[in-house]
C-alpha positions, 0 to 999 in steps of 0.5 A: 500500500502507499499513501500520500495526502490530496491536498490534505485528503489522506489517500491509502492506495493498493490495487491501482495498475502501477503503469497509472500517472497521476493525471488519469488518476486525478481526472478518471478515478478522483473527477478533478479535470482540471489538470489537462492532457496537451501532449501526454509527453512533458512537453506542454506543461498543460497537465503540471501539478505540484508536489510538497515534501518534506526538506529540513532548511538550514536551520533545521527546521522541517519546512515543504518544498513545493515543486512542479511537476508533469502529471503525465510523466508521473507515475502514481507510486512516485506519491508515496509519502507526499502531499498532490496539490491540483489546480482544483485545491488552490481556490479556497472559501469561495476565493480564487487564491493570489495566483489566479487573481493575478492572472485574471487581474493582467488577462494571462488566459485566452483559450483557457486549455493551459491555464490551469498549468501554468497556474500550478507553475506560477504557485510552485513559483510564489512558493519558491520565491521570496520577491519578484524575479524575471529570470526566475519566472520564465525559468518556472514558466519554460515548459508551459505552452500557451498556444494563444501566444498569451507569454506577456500578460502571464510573466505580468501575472508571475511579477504580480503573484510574488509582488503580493505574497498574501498568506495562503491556506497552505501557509495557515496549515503548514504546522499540520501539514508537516505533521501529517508528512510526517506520520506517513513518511515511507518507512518499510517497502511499499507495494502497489498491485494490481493483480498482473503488474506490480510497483515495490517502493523501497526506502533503503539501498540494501532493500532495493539490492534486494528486490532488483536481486529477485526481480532482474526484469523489473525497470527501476523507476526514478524519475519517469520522466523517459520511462514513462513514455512507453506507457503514454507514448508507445502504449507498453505495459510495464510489468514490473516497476521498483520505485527508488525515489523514496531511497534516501542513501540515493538522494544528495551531493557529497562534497570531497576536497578532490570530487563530488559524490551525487546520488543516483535518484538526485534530482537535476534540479538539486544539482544545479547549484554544486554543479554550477559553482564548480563548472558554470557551463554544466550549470548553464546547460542544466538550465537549458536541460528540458523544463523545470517540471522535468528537471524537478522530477527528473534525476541524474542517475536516470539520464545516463542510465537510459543509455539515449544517445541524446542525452545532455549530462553524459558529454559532460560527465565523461569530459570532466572523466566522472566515474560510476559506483554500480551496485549488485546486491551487496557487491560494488564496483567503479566504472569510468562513465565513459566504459559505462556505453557500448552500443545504442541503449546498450550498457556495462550494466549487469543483471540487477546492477544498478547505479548508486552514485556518480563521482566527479573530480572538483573544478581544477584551474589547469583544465579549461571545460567548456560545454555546448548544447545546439537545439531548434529552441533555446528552452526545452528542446533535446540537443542536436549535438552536445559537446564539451571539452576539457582541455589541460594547457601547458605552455602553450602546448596540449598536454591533456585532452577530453573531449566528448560529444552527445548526438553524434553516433549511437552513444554519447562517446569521446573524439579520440582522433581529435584528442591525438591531434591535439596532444603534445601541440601548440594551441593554435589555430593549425593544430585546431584546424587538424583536429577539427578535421580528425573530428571526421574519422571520430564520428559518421553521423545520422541524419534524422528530424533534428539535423542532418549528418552534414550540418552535425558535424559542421556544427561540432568542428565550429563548436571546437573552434568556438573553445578556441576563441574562448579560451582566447578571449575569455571575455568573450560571451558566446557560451549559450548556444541555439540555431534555428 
């Protein structure tokens, strides 16, 4: 059984098909059809709810962290020992809460289809923000799609909304929220069944070893935010799930004086801040990573485990030589990241291993990393390449060199070639020039719905001779990159 408040309904579910989102079970089995399917994929931002959990702050005070979330990439289970508030919960004694007021007050609805999500966007936004702040807002709003190109008056409606912070019923009841967190906090395994599919929810590492032992067929469900689309997009059944969100030794940054240490079922939205302090091109590109719905729910771990040859963190995780703690039962093992990819959605990974950490070495001033993402839209799109570099200068000479593209072949894999041309020359512009040439015997692209094979690899010797121009000019800003 698992059991999560509805706003401040407790819920006590047990025979719910576990391939369930929260959006069918808020609109066909609870009538609340506020929340709307636009796409069914993350990527409208019609169906986002929010989701409020208990995080102890800085002075250790338990306090709800709110966070938007796609309801339809979300799988039911994910709600155990949380608290699901809908667009139906805001409006209170008959009186539309600050967020909605502001959005009639500056005409941010027109058609109406998406406004309750961008409603719940702009409350997790209020909740999250202690005066008005524009980057703020669009980053909230990002992955919320008004198709009556209505953006003005709603960003007028988010500047309003956290201008004029009124107390709400979820501040009034906060006390007794927490309290009531606290009594169904996730304390055994949990399971939901449904007769011909199950979800087992663990809250301990060794207890996920465990079950992934007797269960090697199960898919392990973190985030869901690309699992999920089998169900909602291929329409496949998943018969066995194992939640890990709720392991507690799986979530959280370590700091070492040589690395950081980042939990598998970390959110991307919590490794915004270590990351970024250390390598302010990862933070940038985290920011550019899908939405803030799918970054909240979205986790580390997850993004290099599905193997998607597209994907944004592993380019740069291999450039900065990140290594992998892989978990067997009660056995670990390290892998660079870079050995974790063999072949298109093929891995190292062995029956019932799973990744438990992701270890990356602390920023050194003898390497220059830069990275790159190239994309049809700045915000919320997938890349069509990817690339980082990593470079250790000496003298004028390359002394070291890691260099890793996503998008160009069936893995996201280092250029080799362009590395040899590179080692042991002068840094400039002929030496760039046979490396961005060597590029060629690293990688045969494909051509697809993104971008053809010719503009790929144009786009990642231009990108090489981009960290030229920077390291040579670092007061040039040219690190944001988009082409349409």
């Amino acid at each position: 059984m698992i059991q999560f408040l509805l706003n401040q309904e407790l819920r006590r579910e047990h025979a719910l098909d576990p391939n369930l989102t929260v959006l069918e079970y808020l609109r066909e089995h609870l009538g609340k059809p506020g929340t709307k399917e636009g796409c069914a994929s993350g990527d409208c931002g019609a169906c986002t709810v929010v989701v409020g959990e208990l995080q102890r702050d800085d002075t250790g005070r338990d306090r709800i962290r709110y966070r938007s979330l796609n309801a339809c990439l979300t799988f039911v289970s994910a709600l155990h020992g949380k608290q699901l508030i809908s667009v139906e919960d805001l409006k209170h004694q008959g009186r539309l809460h600050s967020v909605q007021q502001a959005m009639v007050d500056c005409h941010g609805s027109q058609c109406g289809f998406c406004t309750p999500g961008f409603v719940m966007s702009l409350f997790a936004l209020q909740k999250n923000s202690s005066a008005p702040d524009s980057h703020k807002a669009h980053e909230a709003l990002a992955g919320n799609l008004c198709r009556c190109t209505g953006y003005r008056p709603i960003l007028a409606a988010a500047e309003r909304a956290c201008r004029n912070k009124p107390a709400d019923q979820f501040d009034a009841g906060e006390v007794e929220t927490i309290a009531r967190l606290k009594a169904i906090a996730p304390s055994e395994t949990a399971e939901l069944n449904s007769g011909d599919k199950r979800c087992l929810v663990p809250v301990t590492v060794a207890d996920l070893a465990a079950l992934y032992d007797v269960y090697p067929q199960a898919r392990l469900l973190a985030g869901g935010t690309d699992l999920a689309l089998e169900v909602t997009q291929l329409h496949r059944t998943l018969p066995v799930l194992i939640y890990i969100g709720n392991v507690a030794e799986l979530k959280g940054i370590k700091t070492f004086d040589d690395h950081l240490e980042i939990g598998a079922a970390t959110a991307l939205s919590d490794c915004y801040a270590v990351l970024k302090a250390e390598y302010p091109d990862f933070g940038e590109l985290l920011q550019r990573f899908a939405s803030l719905q799918i970054r909240n729910q979205g986790t580390l771990g997850g993004n290099i485990g599905n193997a998607s040859p597209i994907g944004d963190s592993p380019p740069l995780l291999i450039a900065l030589n990140a290594q992998l703690r892989l978990r067997k039962g009660d056995s670990t093992r390290t892998l660079a990241l870079e050995d974790y990819f063999i072949d298109y959605r093929v891995t190292a990974r062995q029956d019932s291993e799973f990744i438990e950490s992701i270890s990356v070495p602390r920023a050194s001033a003898a390497w220059q990393f830069r990275a790159y993402k190239v994309s049809k839209r700045l915000d919320d799109d997938i890349s069509a390449v990817c690339a980082a570099f990593n470079l250790r200068i000496e003298n004028g000479v390359v002394a070291e060199a890691r260099i890793a593209f996503g998008g160009m072949a069936a893995i996201p894999k280092r250029a080799r070639a362009c590395e040899r041309a590179l080692l042991g020359q002068p840094w400039n512009p002929d030496s760039l020039e046979r490396a961005c040439a060597a590029l060629g015997e690293d990688f045969s692209p494909l051509s697809d719905v993104r971008a053809s094979k010719e503009y790929r690899l144009l786009s990642a010797r231009n990108l090489l001779r981009k960290y030229f121009i920077e390291l040579q000019t670092p007061h040039i800003e040219t690190r944001v990159t988009a082409y349409v």
